[in-house]
LOMAR-417575 format. One record per atom (N, C-alpha, C): residue number from 0; atom name; x, y, z. Coordinates in steps of 0.1 Angstrom, whole numbers, plus 5000, padded with zeros to 4 digits. Example, Ala and Ser with C-alpha at 12.3 -4.5 7.8 and 13.67 -1.06 7.14 Angstrom:
<pts>
PT   bake   logu     px     py     pz
PT      0      N   5132   4943   5078
PT      0     CA   5123   4955   5078
PT      0      C   5132   4967   5078
PT      1      N   5128   4978   5071
PT      1     CA   5137   4989   5071
PT      1      C   5129   5000   5079
</pts>
This chain:
<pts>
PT   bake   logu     px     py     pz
PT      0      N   1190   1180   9279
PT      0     CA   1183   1192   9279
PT      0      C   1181   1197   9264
PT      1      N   1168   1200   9259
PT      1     CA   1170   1204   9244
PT      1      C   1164   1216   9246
PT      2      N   1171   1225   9237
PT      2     CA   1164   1236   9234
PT      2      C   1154   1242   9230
PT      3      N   1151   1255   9232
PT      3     CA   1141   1260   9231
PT      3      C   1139   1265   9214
PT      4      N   1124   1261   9210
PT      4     CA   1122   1262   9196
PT      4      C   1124   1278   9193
PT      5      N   1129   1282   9180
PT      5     CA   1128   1297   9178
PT      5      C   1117   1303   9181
PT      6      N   1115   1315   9183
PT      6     CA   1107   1321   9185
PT      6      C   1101   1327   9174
PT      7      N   1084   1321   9171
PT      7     CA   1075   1326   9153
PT      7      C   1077   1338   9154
PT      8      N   1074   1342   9144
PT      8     CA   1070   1357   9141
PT      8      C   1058   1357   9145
PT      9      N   1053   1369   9151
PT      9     CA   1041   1369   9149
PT      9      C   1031   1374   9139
PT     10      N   1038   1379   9137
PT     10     CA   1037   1392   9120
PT     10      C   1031   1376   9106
PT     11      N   1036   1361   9107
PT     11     CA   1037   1351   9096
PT     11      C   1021   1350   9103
PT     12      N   1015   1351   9113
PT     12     CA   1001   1344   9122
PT     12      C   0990   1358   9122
PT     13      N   0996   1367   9121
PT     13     CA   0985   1381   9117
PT     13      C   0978   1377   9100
PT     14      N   0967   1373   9106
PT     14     CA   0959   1377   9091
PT     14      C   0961   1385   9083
PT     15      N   0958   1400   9091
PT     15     CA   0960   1411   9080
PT     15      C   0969   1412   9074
PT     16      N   0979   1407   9083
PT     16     CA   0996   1415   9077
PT     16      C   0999   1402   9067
PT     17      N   0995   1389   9068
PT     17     CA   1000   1378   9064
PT     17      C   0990   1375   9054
PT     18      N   0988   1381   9040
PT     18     CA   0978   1384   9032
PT     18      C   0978   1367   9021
PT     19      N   0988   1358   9024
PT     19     CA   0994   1350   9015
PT     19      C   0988   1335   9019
PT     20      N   0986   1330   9013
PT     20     CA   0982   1316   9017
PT     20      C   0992   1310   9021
PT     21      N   0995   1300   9038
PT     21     CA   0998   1293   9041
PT     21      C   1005   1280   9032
PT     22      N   0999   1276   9019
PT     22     CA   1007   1265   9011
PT     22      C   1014   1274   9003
PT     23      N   1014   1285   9000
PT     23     CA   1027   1291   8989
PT     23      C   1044   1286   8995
PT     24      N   1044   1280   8990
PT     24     CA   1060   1273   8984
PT     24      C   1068   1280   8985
PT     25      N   1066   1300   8976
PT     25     CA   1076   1303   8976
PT     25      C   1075   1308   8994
PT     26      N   1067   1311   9002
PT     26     CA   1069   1321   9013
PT     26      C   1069   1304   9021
PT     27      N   1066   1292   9019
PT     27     CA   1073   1284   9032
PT     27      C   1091   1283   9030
PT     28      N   1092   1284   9017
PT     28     CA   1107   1284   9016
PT     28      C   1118   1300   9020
PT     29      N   1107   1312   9021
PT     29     CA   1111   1324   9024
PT     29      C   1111   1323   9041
PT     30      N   1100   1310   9051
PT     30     CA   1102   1312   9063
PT     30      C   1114   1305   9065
PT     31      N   1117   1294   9059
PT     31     CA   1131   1279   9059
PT     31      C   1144   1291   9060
PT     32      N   1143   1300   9051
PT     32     CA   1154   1307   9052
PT     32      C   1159   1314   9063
PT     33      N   1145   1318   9069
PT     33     CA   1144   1330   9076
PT     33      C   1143   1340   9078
PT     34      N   1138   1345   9069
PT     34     CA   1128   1357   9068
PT     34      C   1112   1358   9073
PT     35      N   1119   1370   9078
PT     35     CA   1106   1374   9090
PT     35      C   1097   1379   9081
PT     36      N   1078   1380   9087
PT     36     CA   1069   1389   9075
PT     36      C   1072   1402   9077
PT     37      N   1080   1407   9084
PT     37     CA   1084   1422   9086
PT     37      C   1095   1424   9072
PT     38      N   1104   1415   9069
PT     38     CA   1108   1415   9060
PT     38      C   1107   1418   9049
PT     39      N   1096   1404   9053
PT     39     CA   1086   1402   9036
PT     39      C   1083   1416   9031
PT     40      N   1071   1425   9043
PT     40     CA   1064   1435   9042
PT     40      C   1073   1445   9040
PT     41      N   1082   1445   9041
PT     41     CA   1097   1456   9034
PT     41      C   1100   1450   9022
PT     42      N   1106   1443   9019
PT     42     CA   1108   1439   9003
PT     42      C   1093   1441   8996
PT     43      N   1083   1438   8999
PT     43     CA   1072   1435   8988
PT     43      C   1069   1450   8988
PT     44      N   1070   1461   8998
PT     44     CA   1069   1474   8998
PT     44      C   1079   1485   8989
PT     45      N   1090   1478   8985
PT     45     CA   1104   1486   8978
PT     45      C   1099   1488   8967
PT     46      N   1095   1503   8962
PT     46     CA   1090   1504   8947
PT     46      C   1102   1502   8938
PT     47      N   1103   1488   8929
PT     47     CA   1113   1482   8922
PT     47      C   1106   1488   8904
PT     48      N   1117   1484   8894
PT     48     CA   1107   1489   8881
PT     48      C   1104   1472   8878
PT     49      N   1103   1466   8882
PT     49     CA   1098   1452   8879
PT     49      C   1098   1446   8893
PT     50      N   1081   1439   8896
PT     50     CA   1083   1429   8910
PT     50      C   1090   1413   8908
PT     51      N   1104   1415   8908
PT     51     CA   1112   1406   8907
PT     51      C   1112   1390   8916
PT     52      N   1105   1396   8930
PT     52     CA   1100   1388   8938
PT     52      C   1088   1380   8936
PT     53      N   1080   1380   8926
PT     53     CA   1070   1371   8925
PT     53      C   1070   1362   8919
PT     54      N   1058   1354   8913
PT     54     CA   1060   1347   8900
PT     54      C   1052   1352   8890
PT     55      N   1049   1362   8889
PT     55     CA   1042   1373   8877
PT     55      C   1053   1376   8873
PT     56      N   1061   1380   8879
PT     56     CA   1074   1388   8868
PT     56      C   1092   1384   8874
PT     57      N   1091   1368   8875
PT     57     CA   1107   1368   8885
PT     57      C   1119   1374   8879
PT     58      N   1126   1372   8883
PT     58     CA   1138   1376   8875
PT     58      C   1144   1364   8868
PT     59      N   1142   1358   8868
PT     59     CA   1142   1344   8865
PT     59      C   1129   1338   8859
PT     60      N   1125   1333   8845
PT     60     CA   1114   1331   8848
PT     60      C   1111   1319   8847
PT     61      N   1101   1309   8847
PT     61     CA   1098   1296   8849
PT     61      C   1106   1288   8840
PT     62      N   1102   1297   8829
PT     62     CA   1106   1290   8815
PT     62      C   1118   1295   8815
PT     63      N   1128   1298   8817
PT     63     CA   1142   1299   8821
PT     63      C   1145   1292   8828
PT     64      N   1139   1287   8843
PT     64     CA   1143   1280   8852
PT     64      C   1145   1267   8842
PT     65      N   1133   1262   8837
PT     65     CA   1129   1249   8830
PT     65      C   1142   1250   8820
PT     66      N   1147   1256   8811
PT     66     CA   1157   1257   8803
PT     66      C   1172   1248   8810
PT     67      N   1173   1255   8823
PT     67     CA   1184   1256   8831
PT     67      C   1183   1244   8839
PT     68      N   1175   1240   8838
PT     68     CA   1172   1223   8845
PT     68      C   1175   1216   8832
PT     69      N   1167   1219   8819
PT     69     CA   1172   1207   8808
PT     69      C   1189   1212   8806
PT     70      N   1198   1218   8809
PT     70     CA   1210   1221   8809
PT     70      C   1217   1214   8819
PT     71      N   1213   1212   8832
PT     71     CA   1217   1204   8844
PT     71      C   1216   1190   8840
PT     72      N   1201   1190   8832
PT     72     CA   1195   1170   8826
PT     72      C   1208   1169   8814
PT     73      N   1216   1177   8803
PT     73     CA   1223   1175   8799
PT     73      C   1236   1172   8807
PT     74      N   1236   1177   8809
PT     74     CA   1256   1179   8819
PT     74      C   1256   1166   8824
PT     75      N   1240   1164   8836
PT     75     CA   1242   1154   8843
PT     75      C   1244   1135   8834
PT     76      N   1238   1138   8818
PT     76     CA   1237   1127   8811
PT     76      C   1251   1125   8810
PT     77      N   1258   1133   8803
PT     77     CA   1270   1135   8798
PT     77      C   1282   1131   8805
PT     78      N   1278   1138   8818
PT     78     CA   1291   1139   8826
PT     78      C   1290   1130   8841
PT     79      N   1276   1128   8844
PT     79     CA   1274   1126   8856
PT     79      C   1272   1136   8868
PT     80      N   1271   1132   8880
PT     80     CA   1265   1147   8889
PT     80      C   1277   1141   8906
PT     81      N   1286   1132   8898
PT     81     CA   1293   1134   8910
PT     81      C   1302   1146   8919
PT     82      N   1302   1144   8931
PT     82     CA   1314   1155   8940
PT     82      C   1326   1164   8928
PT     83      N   1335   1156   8920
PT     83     CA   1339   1162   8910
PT     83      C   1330   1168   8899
PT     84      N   1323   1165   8897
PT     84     CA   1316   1171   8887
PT     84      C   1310   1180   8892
PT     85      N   1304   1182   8902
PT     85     CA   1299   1194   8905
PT     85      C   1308   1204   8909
PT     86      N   1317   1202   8915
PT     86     CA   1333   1205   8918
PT     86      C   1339   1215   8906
PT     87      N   1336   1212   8893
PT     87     CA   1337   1216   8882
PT     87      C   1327   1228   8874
PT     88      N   1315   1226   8878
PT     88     CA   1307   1225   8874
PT     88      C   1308   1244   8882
PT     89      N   1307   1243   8895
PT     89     CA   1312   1254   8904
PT     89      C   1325   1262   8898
PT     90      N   1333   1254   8898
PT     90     CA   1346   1262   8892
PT     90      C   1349   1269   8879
PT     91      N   1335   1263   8873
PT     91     CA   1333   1271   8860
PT     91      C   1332   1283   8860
PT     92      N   1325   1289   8868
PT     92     CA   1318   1306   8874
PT     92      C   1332   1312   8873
PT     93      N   1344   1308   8877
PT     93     CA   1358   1314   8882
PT     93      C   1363   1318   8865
PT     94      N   1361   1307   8859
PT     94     CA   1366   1309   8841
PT     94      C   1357   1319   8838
PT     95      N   1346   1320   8839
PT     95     CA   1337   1326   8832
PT     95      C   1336   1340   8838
PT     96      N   1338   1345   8850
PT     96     CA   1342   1356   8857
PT     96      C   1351   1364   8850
PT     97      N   1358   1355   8852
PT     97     CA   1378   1360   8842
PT     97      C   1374   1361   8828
PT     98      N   1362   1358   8820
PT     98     CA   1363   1364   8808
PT     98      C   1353   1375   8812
PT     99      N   1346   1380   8819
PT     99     CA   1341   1391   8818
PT     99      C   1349   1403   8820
PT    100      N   1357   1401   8830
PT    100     CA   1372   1415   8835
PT    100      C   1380   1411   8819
PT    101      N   1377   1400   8814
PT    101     CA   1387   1408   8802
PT    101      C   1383   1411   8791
PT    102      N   1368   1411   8789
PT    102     CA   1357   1416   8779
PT    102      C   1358   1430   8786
PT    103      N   1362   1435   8802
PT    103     CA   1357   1451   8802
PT    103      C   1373   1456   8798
PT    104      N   1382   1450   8801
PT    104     CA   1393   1454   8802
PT    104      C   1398   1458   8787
PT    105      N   1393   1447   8780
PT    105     CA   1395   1446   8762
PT    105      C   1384   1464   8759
PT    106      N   1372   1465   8764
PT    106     CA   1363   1471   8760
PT    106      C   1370   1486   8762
PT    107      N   1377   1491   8778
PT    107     CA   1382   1499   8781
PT    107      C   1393   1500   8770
PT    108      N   1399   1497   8763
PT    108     CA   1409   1498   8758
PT    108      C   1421   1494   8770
PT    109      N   1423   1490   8774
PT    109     CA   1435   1485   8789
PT    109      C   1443   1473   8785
PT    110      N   1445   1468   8771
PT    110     CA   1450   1454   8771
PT    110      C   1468   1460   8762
PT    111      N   1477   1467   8771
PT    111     CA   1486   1469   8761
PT    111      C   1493   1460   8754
PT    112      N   1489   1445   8746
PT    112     CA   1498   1438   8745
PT    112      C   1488   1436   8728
PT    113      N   1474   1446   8728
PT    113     CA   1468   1448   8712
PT    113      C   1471   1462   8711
PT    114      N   1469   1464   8698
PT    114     CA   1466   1477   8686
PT    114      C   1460   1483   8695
PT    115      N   1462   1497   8700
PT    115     CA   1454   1505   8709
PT    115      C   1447   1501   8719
PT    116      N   1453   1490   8725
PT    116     CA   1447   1485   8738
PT    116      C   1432   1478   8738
PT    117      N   1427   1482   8727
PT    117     CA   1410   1476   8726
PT    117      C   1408   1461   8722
PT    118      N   1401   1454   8727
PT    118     CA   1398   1441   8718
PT    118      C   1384   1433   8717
PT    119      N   1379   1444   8729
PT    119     CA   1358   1443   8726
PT    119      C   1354   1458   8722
PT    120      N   1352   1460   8711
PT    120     CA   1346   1470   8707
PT    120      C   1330   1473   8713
PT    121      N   1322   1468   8719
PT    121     CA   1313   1468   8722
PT    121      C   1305   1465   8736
PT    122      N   1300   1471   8740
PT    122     CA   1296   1470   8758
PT    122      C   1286   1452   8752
PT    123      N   1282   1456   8746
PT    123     CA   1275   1438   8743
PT    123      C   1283   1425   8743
PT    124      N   1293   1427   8745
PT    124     CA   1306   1422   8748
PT    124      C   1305   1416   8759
PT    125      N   1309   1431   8766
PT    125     CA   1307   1428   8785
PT    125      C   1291   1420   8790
PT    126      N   1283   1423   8785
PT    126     CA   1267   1420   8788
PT    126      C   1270   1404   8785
PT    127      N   1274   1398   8772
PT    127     CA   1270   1386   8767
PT    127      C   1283   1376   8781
PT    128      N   1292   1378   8783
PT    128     CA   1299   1376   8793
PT    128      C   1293   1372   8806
PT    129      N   1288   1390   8813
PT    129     CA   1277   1386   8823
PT    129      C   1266   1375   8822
PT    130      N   1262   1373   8809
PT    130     CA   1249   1364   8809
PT    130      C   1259   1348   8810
PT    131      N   1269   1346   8802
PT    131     CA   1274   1333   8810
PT    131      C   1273   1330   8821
PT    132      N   1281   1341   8829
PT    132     CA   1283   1337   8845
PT    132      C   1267   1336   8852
PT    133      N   1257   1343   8846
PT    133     CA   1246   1341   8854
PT    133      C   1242   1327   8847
PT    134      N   1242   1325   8834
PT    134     CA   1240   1307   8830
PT    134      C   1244   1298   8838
PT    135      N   1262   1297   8842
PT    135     CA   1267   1293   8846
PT    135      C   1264   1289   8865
PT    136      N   1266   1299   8869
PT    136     CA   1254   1303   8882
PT    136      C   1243   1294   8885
PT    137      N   1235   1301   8872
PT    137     CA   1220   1290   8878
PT    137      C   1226   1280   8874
PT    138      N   1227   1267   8866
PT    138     CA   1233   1254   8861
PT    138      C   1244   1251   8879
PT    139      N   1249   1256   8879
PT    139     CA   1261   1251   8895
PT    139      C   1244   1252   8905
PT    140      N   1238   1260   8903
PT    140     CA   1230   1258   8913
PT    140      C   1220   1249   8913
PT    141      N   1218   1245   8905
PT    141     CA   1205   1234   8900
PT    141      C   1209   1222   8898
PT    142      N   1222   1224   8904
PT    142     CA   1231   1213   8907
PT    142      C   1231   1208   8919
PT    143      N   1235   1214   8929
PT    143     CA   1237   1212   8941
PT    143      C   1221   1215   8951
PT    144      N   1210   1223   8947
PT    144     CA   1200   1223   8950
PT    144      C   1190   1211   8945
PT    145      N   1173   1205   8950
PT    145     CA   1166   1204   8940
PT    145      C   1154   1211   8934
PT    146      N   1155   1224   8940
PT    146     CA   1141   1234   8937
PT    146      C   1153   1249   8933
PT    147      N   1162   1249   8923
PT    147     CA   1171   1265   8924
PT    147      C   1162   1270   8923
PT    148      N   1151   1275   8918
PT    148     CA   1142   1284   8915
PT    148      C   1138   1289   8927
PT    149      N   1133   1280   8937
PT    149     CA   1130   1289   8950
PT    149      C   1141   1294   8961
PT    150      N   1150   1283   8958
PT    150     CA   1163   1291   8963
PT    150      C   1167   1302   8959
PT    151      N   1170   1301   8947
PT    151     CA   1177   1312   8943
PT    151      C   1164   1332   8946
PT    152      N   1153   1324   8944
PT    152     CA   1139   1338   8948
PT    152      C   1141   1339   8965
PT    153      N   1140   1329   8971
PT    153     CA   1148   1332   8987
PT    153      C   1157   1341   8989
PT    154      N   1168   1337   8984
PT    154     CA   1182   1342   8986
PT    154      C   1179   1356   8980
PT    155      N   1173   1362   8971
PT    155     CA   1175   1378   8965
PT    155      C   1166   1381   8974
PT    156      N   1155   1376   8981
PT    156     CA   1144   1383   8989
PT    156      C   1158   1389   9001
PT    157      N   1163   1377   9010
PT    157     CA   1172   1383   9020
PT    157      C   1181   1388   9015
PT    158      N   1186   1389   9003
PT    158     CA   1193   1404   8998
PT    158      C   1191   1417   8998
PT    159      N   1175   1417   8997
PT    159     CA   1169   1429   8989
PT    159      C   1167   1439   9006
PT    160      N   1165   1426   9016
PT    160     CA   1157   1431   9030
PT    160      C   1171   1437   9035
PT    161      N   1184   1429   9035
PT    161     CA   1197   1436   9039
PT    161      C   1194   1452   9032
PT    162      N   1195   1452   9021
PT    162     CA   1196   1464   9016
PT    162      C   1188   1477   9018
PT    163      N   1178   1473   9021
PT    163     CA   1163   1481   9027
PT    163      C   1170   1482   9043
PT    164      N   1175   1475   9051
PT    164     CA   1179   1477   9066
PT    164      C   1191   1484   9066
PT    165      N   1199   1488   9055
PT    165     CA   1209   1497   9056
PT    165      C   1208   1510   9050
PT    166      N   1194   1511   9045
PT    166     CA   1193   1529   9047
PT    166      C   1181   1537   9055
</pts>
């Protein structure tokens, strides 16, 4: 007995509502996910101060992605792209996490074991930190993916639609 295929959207097959061409990459990879065009048409509707969702302004941008791939082409020369190596490669986010709680913690003043507890004088501190882990992030991701870029523009669309369905 096999089962019955999911049920389309009908909303992806409405012309009107479905304003996008059929070969866009990023919206066949937005249906793979699963995301409905009811979705879509909520996210693409959230007045954001940048459309993060596109490829006019990602959050991520091409030339970043491309950066983060010659980063993965390094690692992988270097090191290889085996089960441990990516293994590693993942478990770096965990190091890199732990220095941001101790760039806020240094920053707060919270570290009693310095001179007045302080040891990042500067919130640029905490920021340069965050931008590891998100380096770090894409690189594990463009690892274990072969397109991060659309992955990773997938994955914030069904973030953005959670967030929109809970108010």
């Amino acid at each position: 007995m096999t089962a019955d295929p999911p049920p389309c959207d009908p909303l992806w097959l409405d012309v009107e509502l479905d304003d996008t061409t059929p070969d866009d990459p990023r919206l066949r990879d937005l249906r793979g996910q699963g995301l409905t065009a009811v979705q879509l048409h909520t996210i693409t509707d959230i007045p954001l101060a940048t459309d993060h969702l596109t490829e006019r302004n990602p959050m991520i941008s091409t030339e970043q992605w491309a950066t983060i791939r010659g980063l993965v082409t390094w690692l992988d020369t270097h090191n290889g792209r085996g089960d441990e190596e990516v293994a590693l490669r993942i478990l770096k986010l965990t190091e890199e996490a732990g220095e941001v709680a101790q760039a806020w913690i240094g920053f707060k003043g919270q570290n009693p074991r310095k001179r007045n507890g302080y040891t990042r004088p500067l919130p640029a501190d905490v920021a340069d930190e965050l931008c590891d882990v998100i380096v770090t992030a894409a690189v594990a991701l463009g690892s274990v993916v072969d397109d991060p870029e659309a992955h990773f523009n997938a994955k914030l669309a069904k973030i953005a639609a959670r967030s929109q369905a809970a108010t």
